[in-house]
C-alpha positions in Angstrom: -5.4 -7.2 51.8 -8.2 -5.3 51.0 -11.5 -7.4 49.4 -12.6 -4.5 46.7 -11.9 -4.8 43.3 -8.4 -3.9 41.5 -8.0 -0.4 40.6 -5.6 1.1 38.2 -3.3 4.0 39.4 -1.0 5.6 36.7 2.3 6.7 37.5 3.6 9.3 35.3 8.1 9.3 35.1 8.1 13.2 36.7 6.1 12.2 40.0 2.4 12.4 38.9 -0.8 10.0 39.8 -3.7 9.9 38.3 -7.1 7.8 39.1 -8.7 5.7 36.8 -11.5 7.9 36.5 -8.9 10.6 35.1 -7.8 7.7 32.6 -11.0 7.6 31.4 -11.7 11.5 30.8 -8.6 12.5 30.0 -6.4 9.5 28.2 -3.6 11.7 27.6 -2.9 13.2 31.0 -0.5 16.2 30.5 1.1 17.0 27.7 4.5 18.1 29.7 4.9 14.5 30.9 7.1 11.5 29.2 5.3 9.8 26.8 5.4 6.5 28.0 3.4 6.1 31.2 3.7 4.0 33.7 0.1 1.9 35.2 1.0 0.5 38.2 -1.9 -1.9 39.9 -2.5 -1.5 43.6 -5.9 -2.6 45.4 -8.0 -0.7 47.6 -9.5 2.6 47.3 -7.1 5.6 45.9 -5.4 8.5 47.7 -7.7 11.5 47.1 -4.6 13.7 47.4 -2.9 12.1 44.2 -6.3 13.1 41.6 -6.1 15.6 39.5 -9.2 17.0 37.3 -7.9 17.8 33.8 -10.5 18.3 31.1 -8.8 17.2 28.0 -11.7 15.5 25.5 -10.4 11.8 25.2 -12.3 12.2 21.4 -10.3 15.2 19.8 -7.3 16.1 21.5 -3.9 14.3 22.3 -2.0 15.4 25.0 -3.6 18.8 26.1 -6.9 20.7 25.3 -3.6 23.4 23.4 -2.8 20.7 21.1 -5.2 20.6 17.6 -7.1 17.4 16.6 -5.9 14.5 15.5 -5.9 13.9 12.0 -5.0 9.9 10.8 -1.9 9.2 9.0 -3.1 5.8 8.1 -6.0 4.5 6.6 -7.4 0.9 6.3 -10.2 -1.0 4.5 -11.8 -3.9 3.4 -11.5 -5.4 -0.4 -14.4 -8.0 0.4 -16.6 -4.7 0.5 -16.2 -3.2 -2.8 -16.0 -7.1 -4.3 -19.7 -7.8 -3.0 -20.5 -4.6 -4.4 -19.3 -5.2 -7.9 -20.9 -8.5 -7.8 -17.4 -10.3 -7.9 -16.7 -13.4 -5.6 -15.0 -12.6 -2.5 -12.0 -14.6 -1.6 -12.3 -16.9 1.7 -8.5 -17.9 1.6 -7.0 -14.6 1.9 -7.1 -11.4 3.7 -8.1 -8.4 2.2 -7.8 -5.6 4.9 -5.2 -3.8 3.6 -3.2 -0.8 5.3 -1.9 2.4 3.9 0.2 4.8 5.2 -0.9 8.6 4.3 2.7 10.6 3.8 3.3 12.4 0.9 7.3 11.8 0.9 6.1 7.9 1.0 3.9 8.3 -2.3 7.1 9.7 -4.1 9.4 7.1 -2.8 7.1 4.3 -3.2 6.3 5.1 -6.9 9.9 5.9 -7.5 11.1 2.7 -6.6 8.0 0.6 -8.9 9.6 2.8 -11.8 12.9 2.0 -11.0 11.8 -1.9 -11.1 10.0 -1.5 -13.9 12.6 0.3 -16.0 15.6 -1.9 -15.0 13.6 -4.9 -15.9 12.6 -3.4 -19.1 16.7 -2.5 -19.6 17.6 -6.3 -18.1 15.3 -7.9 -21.2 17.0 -5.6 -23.6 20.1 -7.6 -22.4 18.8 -11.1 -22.4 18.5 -10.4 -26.4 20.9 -7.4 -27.2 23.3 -10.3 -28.9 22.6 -14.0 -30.8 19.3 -14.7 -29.5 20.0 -18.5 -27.3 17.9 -20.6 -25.5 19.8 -19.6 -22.4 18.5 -15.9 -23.6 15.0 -17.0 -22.6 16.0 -18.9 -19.6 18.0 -15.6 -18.1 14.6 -13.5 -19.4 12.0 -15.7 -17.5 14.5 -15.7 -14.6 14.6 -12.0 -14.3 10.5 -11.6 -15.0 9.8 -14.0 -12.1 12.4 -12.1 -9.8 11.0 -8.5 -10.9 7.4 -9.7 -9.8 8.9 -11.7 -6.3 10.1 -8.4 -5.8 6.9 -6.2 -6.9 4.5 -8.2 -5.0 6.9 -8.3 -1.7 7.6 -4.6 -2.0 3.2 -4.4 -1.9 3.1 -6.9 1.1 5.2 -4.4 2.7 3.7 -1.3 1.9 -0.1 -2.5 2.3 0.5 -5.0 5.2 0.0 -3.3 9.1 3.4 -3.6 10.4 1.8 -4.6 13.8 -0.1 -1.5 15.0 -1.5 -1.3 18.5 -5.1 0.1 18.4 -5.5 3.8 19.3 -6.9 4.3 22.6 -7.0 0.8 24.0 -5.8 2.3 27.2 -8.7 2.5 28.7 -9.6 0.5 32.0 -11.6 -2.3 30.8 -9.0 -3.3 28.3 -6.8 -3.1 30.6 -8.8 -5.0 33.3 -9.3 -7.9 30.4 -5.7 -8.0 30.5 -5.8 -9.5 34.4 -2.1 -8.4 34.7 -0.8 -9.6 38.2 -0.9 -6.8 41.0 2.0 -4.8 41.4 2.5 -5.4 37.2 4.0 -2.3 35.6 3.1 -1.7 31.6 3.7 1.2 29.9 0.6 3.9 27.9 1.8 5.6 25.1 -0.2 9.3 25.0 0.5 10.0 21.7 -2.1 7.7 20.7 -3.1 6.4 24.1 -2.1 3.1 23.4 -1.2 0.0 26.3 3.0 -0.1 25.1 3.8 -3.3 24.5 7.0 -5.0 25.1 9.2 -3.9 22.0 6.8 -1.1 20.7 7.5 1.9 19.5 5.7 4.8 18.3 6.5 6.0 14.5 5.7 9.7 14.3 4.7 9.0 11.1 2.0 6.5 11.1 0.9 8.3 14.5 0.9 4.5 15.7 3.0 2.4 18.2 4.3 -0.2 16.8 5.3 -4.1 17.4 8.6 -4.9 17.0 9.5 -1.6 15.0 12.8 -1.7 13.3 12.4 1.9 11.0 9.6 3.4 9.0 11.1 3.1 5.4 10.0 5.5 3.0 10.8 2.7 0.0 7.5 0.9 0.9 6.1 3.8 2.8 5.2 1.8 5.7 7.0 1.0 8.7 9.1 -2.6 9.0 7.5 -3.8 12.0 6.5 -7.4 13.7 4.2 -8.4 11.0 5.8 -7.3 8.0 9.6 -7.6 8.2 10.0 -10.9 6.1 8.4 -9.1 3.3 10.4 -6.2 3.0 13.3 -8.7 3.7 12.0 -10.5 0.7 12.0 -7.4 -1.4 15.7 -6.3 -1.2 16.6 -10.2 -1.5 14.7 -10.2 -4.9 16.0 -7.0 -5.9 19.3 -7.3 -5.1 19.1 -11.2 -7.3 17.8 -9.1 -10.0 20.4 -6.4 -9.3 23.4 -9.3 -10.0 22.0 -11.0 -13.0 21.4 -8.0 -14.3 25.2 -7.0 -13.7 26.3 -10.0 -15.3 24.0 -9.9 -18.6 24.8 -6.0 -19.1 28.9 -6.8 -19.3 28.5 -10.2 -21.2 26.7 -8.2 -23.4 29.3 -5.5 -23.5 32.3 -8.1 -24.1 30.1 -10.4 -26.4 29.6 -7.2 -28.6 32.9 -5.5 -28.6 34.5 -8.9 -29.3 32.9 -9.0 -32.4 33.2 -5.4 -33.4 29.7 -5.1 -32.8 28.5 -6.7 -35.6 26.8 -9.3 -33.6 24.9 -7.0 -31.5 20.6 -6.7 -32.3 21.0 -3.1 -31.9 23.3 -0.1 -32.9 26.4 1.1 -30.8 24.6 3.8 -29.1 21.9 2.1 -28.2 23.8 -1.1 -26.7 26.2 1.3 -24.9 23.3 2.9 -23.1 21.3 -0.2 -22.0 24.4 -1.8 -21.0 26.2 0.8 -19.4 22.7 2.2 -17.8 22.3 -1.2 -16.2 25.9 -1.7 -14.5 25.2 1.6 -13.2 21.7 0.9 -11.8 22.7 -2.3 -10.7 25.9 -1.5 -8.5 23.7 1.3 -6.8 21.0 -0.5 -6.1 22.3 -3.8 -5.6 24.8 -2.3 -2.9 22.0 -0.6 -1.1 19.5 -3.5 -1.4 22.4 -5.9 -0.4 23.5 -3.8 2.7 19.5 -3.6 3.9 19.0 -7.1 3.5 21.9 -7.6 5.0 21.2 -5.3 8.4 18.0 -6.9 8.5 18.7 -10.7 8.3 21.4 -9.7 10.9 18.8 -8.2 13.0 16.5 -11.2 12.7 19.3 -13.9 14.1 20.8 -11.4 17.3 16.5 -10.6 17.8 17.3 -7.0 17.9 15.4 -4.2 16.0 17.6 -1.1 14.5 15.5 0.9 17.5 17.0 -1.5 20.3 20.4 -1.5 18.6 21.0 2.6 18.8 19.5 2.4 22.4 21.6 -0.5 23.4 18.7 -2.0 25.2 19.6 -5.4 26.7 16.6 -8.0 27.0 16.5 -11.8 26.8 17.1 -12.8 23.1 15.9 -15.5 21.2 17.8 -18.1 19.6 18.7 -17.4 16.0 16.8 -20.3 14.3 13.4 -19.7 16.7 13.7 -15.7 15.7 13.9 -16.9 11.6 11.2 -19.4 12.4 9.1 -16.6 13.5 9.8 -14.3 10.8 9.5 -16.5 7.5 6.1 -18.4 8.9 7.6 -21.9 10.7 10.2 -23.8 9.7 12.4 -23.6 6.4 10.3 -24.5 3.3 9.4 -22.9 -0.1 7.3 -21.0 2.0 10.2 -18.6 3.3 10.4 -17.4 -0.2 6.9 -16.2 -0.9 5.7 -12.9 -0.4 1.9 -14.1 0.0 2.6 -16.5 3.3 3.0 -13.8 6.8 4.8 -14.7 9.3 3.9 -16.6 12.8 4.2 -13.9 14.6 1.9 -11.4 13.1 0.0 -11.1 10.2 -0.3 -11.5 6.6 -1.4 -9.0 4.9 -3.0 -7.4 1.9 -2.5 -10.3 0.0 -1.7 -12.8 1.9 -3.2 -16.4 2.9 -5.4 -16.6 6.0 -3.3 -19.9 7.0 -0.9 -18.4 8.4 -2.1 -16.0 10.8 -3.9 -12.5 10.5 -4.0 -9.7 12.9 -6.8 -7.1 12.4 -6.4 -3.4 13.2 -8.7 -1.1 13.8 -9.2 1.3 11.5 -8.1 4.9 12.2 
């Protein structure tokens, strides 16, 4: 065996080879190749026969000098920034690099679902005192306020958390030599961002990002559910589907509880109870179906350690056990902790709001 240093040679799937010199000019390679390539180690000097000389800019174009500029889908920043600025104290305990997805379609979802909260609270309070007011009326309010802000601030988590991004362009020899993979070690480059693909990763055409673990990109939290943010969308169809059934249950007791008494013990007039009442069993049903059926998927998901993506492609991989899989999802073992939308989980990180304990992974902005 040769005595020179490693050198990277990268296999494309229809045939190609490219140096490592071409993988530093021209990242992207050709745009009529898969776009998963394949980096295959080999020491010694390189075949001359197998370069190529593209001259695709590494800075401004993806895939081939035909294709226009990149423009980021996703933009991220730093709270502790504007906090120093406005002369507020900046939190040590928690992170405050927060991610955000650009997409238009994800602003109209995302704000149609807070209204939907917001409004089905407002109708489930209505409830709690739409007949003889009770201490149990308070109890069942409190219990659905705390549910409708579990479910607010784990529907943020999602949205604002990086759902376990791989850098752009970290393709790039040196990162790869830090990497010391074994020689003969095959990984895969994405070139739609010119990204090292890790095991798992996939890339979301809409965040223009591969990502970790990615199970869809959800236009609910306009974000995709990914490695690092899974337990909180899990979290936020588990708190709305709770509110969802207590909400079910107030809006008929309040319906029998009224008709029983000819509606004489009702707060409010006929119309009026008929359409918070009847307003609510049909918000609830929907949306405590759907919210039920995604929670559902996904905790399934989480114990056979397979995303939606691996599911329609059937891909077969070692799996993990179910406990070690919801260990790594909800932050360590089972505790209160499972519960809260401001603890990440082991595996990646916490996100916009959450606490530094339990593990943050920084991406660099795009």
């Amino acid at each position: 065996m040769s005595n020179s240093s490693s050198s990277i040679l990268i296999e494309s799937f229809d045939g190609h080879h490219y140096s490592e010199d071409q993988l530093t000019t021209n990242p992207e390679i050709e745009s009529n190749t898969n776009p998963y390539q394949q980096h295959h180690y080999h020491h010694g000097n390189f075949n001359p026969h197998h370069q190529h000389t593209p001259s695709c800019s590494h800075h401004n174009t993806i895939g081939s000098t035909n294709q226009p500029p990149y423009y980021p889908s996703v933009v991220t920043w730093n709270l502790n920034r504007y906090l120093r600025k406005l002369g507020l104290p900046v939190p040590h305990r928690y992170c405050t690099k927060m991610w955000f997805v650009k997409d238009c379609g994800g602003y109209v979802a995302a704000g149609f679902t807070w209204s939907l909260l917001f409004c089905g609270e407002a109708m489930v309070l209505m409830n709690c005192f739409a007949s003889t007011i009770t201490p149990l009326s308070y109890f069942y309010a409190g219990l659905s306020v705390l549910l409708a802000l579990l479910a607010f601030f784990s529907h943020c988590q999602a949205m604002f958390t990086d759902p376990g991004a791989i850098p752009r362009g970290n393709a790039t020899p040196e990162n790869i030599a830090k990497l010391e993979f074994p020689e003969g070690k095959t990984i895969l480059r994405c070139v739609k961002c010119d990204s090292i693909k890790p095991d798992r990763a996939h890339h979301c055409s809409t965040c223009k990002r591969c990502i970790k673990k990615m199970d869809h990109h959800c236009p609910w939290v306009n974000n995709c559910v990914g490695e690092c943010n899974q337990k909180f969308f899990v979290l936020f169809t588990a708190y709305i589907c709770s509110l969802c059934i207590l909400g079910l249950i107030l809006a008929i007791s309040t319906l029998v509880t009224c008709a029983t008494n000819a509606y004489e013990g009702c707060n409010y007039s006929l119309p009026i109870t008929l359409l918070i009442s009847i307003g609510l069993i049909m918000e609830s049903l929907l949306f405590g179906l759907f919210t039920a059926i995604m929670c559902g998927t996904q905790m399934a998901s989480i114990c056979s350690d397979k995303t939606g993506i691996e599911s329609l492609k059937r891909e077969k991989r070692k799996r993990k056990s179910c406990k070690r899989s919801l260990n790594d999802v909800f932050g360590g073992k089972f505790s209160i902790r499972w519960f809260s939308p401001f603890h990440g989980s082991i595996t990646g990180g916490s996100g916009g709001l959450s606490s530094s304990s339990s593990g943050i992974v920084l991406c660099d902005a795009v």
